[in-house]
PDB file as gemmi writes it, atoms N, CA and C in Angstrom:
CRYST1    1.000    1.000    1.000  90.00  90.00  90.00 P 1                      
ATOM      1  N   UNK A   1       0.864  -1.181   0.000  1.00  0.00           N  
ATOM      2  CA  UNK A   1       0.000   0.000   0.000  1.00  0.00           C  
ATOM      3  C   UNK A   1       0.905   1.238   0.000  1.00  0.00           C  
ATOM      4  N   UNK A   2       0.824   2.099  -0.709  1.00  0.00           N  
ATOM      5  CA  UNK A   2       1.553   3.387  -0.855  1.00  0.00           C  
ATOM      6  C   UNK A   2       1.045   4.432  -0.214  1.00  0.00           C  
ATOM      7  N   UNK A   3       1.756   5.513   0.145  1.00  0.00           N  
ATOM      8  CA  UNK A   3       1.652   6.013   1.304  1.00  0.00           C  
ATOM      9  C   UNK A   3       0.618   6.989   1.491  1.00  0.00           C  
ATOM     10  N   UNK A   4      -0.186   7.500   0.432  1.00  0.00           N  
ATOM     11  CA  UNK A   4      -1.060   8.194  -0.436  1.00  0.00           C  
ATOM     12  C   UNK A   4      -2.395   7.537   0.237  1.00  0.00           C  
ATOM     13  N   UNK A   5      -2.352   6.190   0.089  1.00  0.00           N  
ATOM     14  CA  UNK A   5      -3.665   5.425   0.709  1.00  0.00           C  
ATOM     15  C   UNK A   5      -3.546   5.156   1.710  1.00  0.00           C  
ATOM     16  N   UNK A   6      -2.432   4.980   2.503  1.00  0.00           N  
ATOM     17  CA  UNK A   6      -2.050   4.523   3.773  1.00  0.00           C  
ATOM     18  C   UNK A   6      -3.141   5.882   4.223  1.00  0.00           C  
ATOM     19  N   UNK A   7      -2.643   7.040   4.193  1.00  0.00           N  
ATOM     20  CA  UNK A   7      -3.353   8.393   5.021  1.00  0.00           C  
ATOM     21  C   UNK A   7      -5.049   7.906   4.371  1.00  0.00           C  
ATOM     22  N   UNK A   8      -5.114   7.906   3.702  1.00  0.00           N  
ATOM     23  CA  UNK A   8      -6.366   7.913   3.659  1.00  0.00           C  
ATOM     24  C   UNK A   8      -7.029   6.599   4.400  1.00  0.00           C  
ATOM     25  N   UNK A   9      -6.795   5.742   4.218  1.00  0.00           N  
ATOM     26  CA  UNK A   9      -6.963   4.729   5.183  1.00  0.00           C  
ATOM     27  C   UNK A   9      -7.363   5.050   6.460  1.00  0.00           C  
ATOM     28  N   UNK A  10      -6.074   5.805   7.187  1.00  0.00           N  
ATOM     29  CA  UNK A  10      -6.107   6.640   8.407  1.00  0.00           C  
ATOM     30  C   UNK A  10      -7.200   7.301   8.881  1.00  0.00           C  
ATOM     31  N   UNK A  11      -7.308   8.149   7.551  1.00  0.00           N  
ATOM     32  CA  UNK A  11      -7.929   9.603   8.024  1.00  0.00           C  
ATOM     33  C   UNK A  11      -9.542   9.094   8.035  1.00  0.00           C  
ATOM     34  N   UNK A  12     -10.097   7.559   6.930  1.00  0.00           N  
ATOM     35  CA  UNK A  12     -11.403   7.134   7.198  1.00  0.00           C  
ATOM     36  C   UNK A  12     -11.447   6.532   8.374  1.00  0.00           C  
ATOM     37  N   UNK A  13     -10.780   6.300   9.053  1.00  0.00           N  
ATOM     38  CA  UNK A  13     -10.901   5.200  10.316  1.00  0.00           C  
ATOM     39  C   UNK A  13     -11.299   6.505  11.019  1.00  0.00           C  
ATOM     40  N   UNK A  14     -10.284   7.583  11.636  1.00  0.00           N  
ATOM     41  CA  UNK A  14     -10.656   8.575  12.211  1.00  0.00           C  
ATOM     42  C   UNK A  14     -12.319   9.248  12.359  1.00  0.00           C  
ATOM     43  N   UNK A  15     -12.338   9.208  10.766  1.00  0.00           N  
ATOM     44  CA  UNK A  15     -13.469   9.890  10.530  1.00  0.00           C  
ATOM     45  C   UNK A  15     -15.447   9.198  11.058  1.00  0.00           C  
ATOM     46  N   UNK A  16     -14.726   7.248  10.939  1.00  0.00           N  
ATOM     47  CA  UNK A  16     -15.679   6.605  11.366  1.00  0.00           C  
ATOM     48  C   UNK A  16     -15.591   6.892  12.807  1.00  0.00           C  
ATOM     49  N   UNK A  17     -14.547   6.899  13.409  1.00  0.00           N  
ATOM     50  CA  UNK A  17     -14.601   6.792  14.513  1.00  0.00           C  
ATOM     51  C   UNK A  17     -15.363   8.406  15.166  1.00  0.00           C  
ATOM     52  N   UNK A  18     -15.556   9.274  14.531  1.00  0.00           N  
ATOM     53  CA  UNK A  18     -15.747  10.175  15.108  1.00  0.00           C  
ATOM     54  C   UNK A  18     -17.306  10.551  14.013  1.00  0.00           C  
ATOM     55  N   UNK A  19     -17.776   9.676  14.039  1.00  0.00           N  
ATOM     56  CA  UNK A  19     -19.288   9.297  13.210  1.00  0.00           C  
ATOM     57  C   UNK A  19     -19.425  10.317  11.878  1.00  0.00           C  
ATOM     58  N   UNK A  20     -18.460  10.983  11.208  1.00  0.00           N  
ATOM     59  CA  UNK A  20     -18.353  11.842  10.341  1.00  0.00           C  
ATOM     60  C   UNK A  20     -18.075  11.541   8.982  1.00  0.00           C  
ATOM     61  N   UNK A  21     -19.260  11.574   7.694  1.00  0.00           N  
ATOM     62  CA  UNK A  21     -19.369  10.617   6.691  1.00  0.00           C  
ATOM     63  C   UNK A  21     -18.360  11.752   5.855  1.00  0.00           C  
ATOM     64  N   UNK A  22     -17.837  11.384   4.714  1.00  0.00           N  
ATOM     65  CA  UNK A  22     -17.339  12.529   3.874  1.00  0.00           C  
ATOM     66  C   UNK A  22     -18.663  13.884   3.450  1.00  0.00           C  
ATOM     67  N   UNK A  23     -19.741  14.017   3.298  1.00  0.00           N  
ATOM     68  CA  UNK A  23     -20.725  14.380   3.132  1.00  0.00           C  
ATOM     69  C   UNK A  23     -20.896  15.581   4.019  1.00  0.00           C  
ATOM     70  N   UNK A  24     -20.936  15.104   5.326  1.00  0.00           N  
ATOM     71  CA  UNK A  24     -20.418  15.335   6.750  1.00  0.00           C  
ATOM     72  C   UNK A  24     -19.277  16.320   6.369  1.00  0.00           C  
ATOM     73  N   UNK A  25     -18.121  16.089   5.931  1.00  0.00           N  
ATOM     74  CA  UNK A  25     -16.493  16.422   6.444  1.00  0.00           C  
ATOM     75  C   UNK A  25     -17.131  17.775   5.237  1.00  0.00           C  
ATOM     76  N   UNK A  26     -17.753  17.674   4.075  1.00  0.00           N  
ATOM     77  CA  UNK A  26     -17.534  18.263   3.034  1.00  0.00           C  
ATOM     78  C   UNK A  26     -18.786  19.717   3.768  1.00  0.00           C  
ATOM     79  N   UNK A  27     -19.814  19.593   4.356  1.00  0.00           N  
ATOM     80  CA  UNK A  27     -20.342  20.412   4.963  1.00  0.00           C  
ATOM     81  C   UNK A  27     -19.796  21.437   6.014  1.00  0.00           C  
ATOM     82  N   UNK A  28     -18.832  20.591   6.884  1.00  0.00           N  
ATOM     83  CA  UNK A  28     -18.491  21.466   8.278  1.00  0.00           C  
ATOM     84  C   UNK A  28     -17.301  21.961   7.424  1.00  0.00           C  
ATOM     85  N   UNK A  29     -16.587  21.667   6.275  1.00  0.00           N  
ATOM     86  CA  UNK A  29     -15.570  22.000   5.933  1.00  0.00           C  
ATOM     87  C   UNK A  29     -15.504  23.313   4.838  1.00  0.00           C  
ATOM     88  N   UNK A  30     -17.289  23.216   4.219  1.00  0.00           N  
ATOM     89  CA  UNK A  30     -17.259  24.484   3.372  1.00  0.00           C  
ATOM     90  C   UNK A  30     -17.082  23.785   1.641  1.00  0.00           C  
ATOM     91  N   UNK A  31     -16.852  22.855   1.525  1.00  0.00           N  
ATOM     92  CA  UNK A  31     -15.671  22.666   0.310  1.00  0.00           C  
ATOM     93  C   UNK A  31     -17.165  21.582  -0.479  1.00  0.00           C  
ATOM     94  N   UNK A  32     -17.027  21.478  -1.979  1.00  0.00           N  
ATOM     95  CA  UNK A  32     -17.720  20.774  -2.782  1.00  0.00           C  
ATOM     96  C   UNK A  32     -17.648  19.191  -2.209  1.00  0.00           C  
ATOM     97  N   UNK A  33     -18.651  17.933  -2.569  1.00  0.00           N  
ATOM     98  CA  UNK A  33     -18.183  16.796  -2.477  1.00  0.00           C  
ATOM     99  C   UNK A  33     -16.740  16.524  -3.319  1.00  0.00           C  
ATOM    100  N   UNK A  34     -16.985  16.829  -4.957  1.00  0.00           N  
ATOM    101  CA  UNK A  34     -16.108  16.124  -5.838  1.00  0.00           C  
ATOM    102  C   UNK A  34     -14.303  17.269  -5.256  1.00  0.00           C  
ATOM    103  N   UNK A  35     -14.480  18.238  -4.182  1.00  0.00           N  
ATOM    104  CA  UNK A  35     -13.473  18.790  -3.352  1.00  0.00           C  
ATOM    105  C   UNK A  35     -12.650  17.479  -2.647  1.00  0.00           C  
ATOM    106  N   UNK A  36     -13.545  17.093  -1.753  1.00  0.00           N  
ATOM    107  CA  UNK A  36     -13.386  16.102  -0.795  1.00  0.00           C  
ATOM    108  C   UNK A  36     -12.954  14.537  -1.886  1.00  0.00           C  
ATOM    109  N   UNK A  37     -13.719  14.103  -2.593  1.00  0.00           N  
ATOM    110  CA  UNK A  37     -13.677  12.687  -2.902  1.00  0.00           C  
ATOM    111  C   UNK A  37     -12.455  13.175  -3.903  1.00  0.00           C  
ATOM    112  N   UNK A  38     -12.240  14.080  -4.419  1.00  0.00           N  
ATOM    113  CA  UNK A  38     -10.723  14.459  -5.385  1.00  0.00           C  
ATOM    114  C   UNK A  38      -9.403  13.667  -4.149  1.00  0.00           C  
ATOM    115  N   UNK A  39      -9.665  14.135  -2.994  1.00  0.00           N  
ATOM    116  CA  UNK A  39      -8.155  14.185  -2.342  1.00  0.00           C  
ATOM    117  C   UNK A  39      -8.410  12.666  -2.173  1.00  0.00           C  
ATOM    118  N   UNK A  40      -9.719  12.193  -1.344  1.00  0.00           N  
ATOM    119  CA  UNK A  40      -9.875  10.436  -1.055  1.00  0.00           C  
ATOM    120  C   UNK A  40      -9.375   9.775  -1.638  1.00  0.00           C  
ATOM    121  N   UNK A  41      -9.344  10.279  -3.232  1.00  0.00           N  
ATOM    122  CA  UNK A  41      -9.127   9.530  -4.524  1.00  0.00           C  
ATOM    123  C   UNK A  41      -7.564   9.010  -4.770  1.00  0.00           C  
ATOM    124  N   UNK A  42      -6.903  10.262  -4.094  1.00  0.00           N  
ATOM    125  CA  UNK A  42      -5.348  10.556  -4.192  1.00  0.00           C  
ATOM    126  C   UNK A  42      -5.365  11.182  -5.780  1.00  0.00           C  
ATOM    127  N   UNK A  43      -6.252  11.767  -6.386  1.00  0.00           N  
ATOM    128  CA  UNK A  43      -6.252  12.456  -7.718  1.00  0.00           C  
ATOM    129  C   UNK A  43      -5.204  14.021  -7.315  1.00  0.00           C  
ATOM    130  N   UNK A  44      -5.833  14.196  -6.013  1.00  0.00           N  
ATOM    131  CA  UNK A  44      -5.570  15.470  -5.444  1.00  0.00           C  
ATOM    132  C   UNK A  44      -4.403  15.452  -4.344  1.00  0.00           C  
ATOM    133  N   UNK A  45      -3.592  15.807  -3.766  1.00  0.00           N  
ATOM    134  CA  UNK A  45      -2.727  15.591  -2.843  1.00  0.00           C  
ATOM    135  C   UNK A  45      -3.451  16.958  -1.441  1.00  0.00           C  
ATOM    136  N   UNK A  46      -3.159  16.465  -0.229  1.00  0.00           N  
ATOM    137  CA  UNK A  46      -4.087  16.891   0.716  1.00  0.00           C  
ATOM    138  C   UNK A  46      -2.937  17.755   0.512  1.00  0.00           C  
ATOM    139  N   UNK A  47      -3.325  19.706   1.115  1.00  0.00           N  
ATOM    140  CA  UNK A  47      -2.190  20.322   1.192  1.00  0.00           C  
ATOM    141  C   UNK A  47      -1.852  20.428   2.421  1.00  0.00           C  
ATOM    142  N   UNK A  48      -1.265  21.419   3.153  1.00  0.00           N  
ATOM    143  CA  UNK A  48      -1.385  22.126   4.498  1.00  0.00           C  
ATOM    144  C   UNK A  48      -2.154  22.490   5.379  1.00  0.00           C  
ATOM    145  N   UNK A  49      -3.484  23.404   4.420  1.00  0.00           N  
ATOM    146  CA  UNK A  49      -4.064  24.162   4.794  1.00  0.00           C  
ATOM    147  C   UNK A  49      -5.161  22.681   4.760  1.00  0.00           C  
ATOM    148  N   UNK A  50      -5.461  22.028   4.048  1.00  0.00           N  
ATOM    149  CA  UNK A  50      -6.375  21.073   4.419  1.00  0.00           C  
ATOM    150  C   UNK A  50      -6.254  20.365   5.072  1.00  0.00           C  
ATOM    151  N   UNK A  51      -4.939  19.996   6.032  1.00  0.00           N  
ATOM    152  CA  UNK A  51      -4.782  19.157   6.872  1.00  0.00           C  
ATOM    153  C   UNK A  51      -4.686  19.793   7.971  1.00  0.00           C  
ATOM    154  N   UNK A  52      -4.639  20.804   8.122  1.00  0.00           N  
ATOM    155  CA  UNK A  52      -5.187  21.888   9.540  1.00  0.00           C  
ATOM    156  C   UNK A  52      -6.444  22.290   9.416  1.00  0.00           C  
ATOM    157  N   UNK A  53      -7.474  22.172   8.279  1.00  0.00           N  
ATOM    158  CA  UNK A  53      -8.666  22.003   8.424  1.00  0.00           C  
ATOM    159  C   UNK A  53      -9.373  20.317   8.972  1.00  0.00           C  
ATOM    160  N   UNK A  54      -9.301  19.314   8.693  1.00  0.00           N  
ATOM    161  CA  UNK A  54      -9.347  18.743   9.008  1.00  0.00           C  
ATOM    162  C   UNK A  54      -9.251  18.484   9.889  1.00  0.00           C  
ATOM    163  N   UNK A  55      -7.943  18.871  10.849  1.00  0.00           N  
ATOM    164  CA  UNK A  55      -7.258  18.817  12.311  1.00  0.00           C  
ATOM    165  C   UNK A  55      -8.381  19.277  13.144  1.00  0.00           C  
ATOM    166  N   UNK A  56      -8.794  20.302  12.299  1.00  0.00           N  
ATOM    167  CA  UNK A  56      -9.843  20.817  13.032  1.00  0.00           C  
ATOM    168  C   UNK A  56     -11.391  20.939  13.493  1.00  0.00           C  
ATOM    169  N   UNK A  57     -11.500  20.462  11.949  1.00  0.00           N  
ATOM    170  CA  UNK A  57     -12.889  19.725  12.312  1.00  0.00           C  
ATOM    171  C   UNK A  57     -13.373  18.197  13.040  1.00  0.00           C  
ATOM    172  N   UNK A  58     -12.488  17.683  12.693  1.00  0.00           N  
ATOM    173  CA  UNK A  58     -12.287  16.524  13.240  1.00  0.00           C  
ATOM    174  C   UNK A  58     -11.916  16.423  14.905  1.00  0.00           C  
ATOM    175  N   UNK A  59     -11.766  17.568  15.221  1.00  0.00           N  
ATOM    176  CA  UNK A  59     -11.035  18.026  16.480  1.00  0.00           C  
ATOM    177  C   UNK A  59      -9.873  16.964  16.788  1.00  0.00           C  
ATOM    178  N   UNK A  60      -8.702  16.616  16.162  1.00  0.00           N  
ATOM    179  CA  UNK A  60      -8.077  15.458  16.359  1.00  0.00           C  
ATOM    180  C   UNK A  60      -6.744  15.924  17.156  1.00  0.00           C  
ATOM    181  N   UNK A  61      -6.326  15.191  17.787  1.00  0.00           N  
ATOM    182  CA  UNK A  61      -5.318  15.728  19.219  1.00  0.00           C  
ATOM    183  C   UNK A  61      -4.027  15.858  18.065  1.00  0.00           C  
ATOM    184  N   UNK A  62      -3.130  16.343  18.566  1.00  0.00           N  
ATOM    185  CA  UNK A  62      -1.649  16.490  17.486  1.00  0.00           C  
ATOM    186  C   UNK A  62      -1.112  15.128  17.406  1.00  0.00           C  
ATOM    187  N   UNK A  63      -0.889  14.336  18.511  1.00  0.00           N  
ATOM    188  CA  UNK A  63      -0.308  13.011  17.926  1.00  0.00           C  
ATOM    189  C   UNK A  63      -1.865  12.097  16.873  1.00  0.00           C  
ATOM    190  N   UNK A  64      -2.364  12.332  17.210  1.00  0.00           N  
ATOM    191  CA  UNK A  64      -3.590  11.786  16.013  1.00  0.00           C  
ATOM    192  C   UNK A  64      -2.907  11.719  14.462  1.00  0.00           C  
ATOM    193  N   UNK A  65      -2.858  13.556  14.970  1.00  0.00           N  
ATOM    194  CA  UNK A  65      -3.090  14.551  13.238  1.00  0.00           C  
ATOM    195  C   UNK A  65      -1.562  13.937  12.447  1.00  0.00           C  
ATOM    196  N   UNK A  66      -0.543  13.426  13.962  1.00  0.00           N  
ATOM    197  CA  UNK A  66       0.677  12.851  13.220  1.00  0.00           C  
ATOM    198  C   UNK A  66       0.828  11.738  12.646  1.00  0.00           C  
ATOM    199  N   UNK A  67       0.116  10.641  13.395  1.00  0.00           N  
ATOM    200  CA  UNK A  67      -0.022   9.857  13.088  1.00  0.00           C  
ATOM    201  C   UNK A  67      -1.162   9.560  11.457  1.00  0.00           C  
ATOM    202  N   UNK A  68      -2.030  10.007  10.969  1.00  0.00           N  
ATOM    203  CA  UNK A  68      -2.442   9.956  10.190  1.00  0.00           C  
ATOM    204  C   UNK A  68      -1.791  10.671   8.959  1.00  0.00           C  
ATOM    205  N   UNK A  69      -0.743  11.735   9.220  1.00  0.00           N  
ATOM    206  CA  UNK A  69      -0.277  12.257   7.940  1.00  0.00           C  
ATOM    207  C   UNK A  69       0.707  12.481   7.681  1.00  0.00           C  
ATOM    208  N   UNK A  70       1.679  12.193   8.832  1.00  0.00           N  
ATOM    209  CA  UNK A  70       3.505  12.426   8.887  1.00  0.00           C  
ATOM    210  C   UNK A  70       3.996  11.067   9.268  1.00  0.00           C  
ATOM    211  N   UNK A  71       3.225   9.496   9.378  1.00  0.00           N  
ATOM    212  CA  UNK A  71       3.555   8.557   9.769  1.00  0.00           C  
ATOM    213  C   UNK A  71       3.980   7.846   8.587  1.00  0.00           C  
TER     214      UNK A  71                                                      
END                                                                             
């Protein structure tokens, strides 16, 4: 598995775990679905600024946010 899906992998487990569908992520986040399912896809590469959004909606602690995207 390459490392592209590995995070995403991650970041759906997170997201189940915190009952939040992409639908969900794409509402509290502001951003289109085909926004959201672009990066899922790995079409799109997550940037900075979307992974401190995320951080944030997700409310995810810093070793979380590390573990899902610097691991």
């Amino acid at each position: 598995m390459n490392d592209k899906k590995k995070v995403v992998v991650k970041l759906e487990s997170y997201m189940k775990l915190k009952d939040i569908s992409k639908q969900n992520l794409a509402k509290k986040w502001k951003k289109s679905e085909a926004y959201i399912y672009r990066r899922f896809s790995g079409e799109v590469e997550f940037s900075l600024t979307d992974i401190e959004d995320i951080f944030s909606i997700l409310q995810l602690s810093k070793d979380e946010a590390c573990d899902i995207f610097f691991n």
